[in-house]
C-alpha positions as CSV (number, residue, x, y, z in Angstrom):
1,X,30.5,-117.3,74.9
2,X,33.0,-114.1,74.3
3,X,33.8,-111.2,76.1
4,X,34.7,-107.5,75.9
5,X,37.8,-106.5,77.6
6,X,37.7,-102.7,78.2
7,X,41.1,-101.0,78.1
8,X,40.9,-97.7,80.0
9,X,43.1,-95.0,81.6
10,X,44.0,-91.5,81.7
11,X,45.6,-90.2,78.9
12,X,48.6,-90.9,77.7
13,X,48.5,-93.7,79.7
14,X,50.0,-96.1,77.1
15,X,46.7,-97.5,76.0
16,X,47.2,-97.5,72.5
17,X,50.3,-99.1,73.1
18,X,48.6,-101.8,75.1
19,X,45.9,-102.2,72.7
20,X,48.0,-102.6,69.8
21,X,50.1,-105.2,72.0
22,X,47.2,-107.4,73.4
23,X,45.6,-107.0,69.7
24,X,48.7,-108.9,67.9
25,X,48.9,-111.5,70.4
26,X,48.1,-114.8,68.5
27,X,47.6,-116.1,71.6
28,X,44.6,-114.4,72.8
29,X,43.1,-113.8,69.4
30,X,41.3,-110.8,70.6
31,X,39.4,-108.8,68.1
32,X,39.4,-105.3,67.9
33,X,36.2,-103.0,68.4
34,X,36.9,-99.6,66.4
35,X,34.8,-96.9,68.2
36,X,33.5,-94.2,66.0
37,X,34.2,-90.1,66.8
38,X,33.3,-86.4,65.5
39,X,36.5,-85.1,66.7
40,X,39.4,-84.4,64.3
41,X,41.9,-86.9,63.1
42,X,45.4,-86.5,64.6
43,X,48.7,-87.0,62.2
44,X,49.7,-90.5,63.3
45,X,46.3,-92.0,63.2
46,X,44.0,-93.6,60.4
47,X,40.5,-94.0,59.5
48,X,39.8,-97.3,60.5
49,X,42.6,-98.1,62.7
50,X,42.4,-96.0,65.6
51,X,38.8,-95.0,65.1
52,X,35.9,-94.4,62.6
53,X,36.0,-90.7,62.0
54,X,32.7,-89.4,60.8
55,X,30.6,-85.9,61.1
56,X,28.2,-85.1,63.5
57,X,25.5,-85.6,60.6
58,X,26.1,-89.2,60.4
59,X,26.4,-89.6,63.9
60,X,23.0,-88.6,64.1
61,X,21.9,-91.0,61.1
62,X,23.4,-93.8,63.5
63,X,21.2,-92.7,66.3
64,X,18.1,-92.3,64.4
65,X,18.6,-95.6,62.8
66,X,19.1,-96.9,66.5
67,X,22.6,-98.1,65.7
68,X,24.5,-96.6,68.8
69,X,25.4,-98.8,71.8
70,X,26.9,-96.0,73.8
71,X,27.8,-92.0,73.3
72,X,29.9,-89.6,75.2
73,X,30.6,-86.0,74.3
74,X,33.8,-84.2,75.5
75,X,33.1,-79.8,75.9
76,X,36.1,-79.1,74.7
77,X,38.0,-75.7,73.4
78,X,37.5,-76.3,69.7
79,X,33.5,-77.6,70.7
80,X,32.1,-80.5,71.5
81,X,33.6,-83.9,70.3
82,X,31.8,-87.2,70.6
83,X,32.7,-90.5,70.8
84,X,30.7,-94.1,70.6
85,X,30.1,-97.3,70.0
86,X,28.1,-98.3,66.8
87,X,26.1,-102.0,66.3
88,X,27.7,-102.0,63.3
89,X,28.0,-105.7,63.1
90,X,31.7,-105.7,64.7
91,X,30.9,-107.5,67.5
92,X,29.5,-111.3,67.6
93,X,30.2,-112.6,71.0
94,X,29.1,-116.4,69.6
95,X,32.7,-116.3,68.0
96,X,34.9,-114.2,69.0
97,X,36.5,-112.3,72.2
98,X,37.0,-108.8,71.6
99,X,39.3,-105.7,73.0
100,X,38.8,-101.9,72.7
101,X,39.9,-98.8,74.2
102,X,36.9,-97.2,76.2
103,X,36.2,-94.7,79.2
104,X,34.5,-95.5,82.4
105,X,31.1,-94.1,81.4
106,X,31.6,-96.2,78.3
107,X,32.3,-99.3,80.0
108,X,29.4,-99.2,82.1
109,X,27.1,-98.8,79.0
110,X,28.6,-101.5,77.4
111,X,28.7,-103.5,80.7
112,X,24.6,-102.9,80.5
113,X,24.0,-103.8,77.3
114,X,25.7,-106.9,77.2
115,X,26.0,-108.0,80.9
116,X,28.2,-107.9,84.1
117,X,29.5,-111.8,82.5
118,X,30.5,-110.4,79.2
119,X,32.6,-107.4,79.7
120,X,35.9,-106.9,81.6
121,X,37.5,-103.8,82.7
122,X,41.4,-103.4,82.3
123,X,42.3,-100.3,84.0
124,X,46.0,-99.0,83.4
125,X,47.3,-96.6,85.7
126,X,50.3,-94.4,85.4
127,X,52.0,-91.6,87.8
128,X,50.8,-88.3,86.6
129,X,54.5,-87.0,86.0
130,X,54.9,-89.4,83.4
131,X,51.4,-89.2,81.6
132,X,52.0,-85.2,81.6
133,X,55.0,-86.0,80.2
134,X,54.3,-88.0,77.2
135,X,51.0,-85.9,76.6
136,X,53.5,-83.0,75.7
137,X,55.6,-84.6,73.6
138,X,52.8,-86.4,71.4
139,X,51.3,-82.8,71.6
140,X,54.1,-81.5,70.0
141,X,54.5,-83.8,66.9
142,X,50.5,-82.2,66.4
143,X,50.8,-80.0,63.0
144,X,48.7,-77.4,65.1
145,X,49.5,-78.4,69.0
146,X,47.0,-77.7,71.5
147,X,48.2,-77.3,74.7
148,X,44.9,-75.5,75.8
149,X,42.9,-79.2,75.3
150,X,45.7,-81.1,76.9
151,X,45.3,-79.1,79.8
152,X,41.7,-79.6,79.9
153,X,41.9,-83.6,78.8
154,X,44.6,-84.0,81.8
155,X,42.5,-82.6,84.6
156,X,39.5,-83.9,83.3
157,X,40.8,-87.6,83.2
158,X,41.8,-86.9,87.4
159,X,38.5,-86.8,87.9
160,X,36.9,-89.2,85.3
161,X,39.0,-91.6,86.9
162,X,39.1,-90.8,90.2
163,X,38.9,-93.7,93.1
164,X,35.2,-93.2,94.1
165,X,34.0,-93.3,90.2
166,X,36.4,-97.1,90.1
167,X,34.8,-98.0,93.0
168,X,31.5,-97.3,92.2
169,X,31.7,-99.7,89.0
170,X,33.9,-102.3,90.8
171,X,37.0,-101.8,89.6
172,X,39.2,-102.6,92.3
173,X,42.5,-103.5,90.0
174,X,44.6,-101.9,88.1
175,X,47.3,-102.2,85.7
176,X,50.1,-99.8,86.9
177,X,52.2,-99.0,83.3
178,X,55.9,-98.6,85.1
179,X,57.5,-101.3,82.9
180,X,55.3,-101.7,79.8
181,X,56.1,-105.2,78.9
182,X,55.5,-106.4,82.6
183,X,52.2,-104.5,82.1
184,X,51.2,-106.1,79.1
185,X,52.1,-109.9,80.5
186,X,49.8,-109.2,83.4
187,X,47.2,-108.0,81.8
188,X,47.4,-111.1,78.9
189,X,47.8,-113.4,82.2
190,X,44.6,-112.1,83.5
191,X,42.7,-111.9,80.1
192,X,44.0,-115.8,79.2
193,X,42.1,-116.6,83.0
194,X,39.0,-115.4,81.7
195,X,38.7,-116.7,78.2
């Protein structure tokens, strides 16, 4: 039987980073789960790759048609911006394991709907210095940057993520991103365990 290993952090954390590493590893064969989201595509991503951009409209269609496994909506300064995951046929845990990028409120929806067994949390952890730091400087690449909803995606993440929120789902480890190769070899160490 698969499972759903749920990468999660902070921004600027070095999640996509780590996805995009643990996704390429032959060795643990892990197949992505593109979430879908109504907010606006930065420069350096692509339809498809990062996420399934669509319009509100349509993310309503998927709800309607009962399509959406989980939903989360972010207030931010430009409006609200949802994110979620769609049965859109991507996942078939009689063949594969899989690996996305999710939040905490995510994970627990996805942990309910397809069991405790089935989905695996992989919190990476960073010192906020550093995480400020690297939020600025993909900020500024931005063709329109908007320090405003870095501000608010920074503070908001301290407490998304905050202790009693881990604790209360049972996340008791994390993956501290210092040296992102020794990162990376942990976390495949602890994902080959499990499959």
């Amino acid at each position: 039987m698969g499972k759903i290993f749920c990468l999660m952090g902070k921004s600027s954390s070095g999640k996509d980073t780590i996805f995009k590493e643990l996704k390429d590893d032959r060795d643990l064969n892990l197949k992505p789960i593109i979430s879908y989201t109504t907010r606006p595509k930065r420069v350096s991503e692509t339809q498809g790759i990062e996420y399934f951009f669509i319009a509100k409209d349509k993310l309503d269609e998927l709800e309607k048609d009962n399509k959406v496994i989980e939903k989360r909506v972010y207030h931010t300064v430009h409006g609200d911006w949802y994110y979620c995951t769609i049965n859109d046929g991507q996942i078939d845990l009689d063949r594969n394991d899989y690996l996305l990028i999710t939040t905490l409120e995510s994970y627990k929806s996805l942990r309910d709907y397809y069991g405790n067994d089935k989905v695996h949390p992989l919190y990476v952890d960073i010192e906020d210095g550093i995480r400020l730091e690297r939020a600025l400087q993909r900020e500024k690449k931005q063709a329109n940057p908007n320090y405003n909803e870095l501000c608010r995606r920074f503070l908001a993440d301290n407490k998304d993520f905050s202790e009693e929120n881990l604790s209360n789902l049972s996340i008791n480890k994390s993956y501290v991103n210092e040296d992102l190769y020794e990162c990376i070899n942990t976390i495949k160490k602890d994902i080959l365990n499990l499959i």
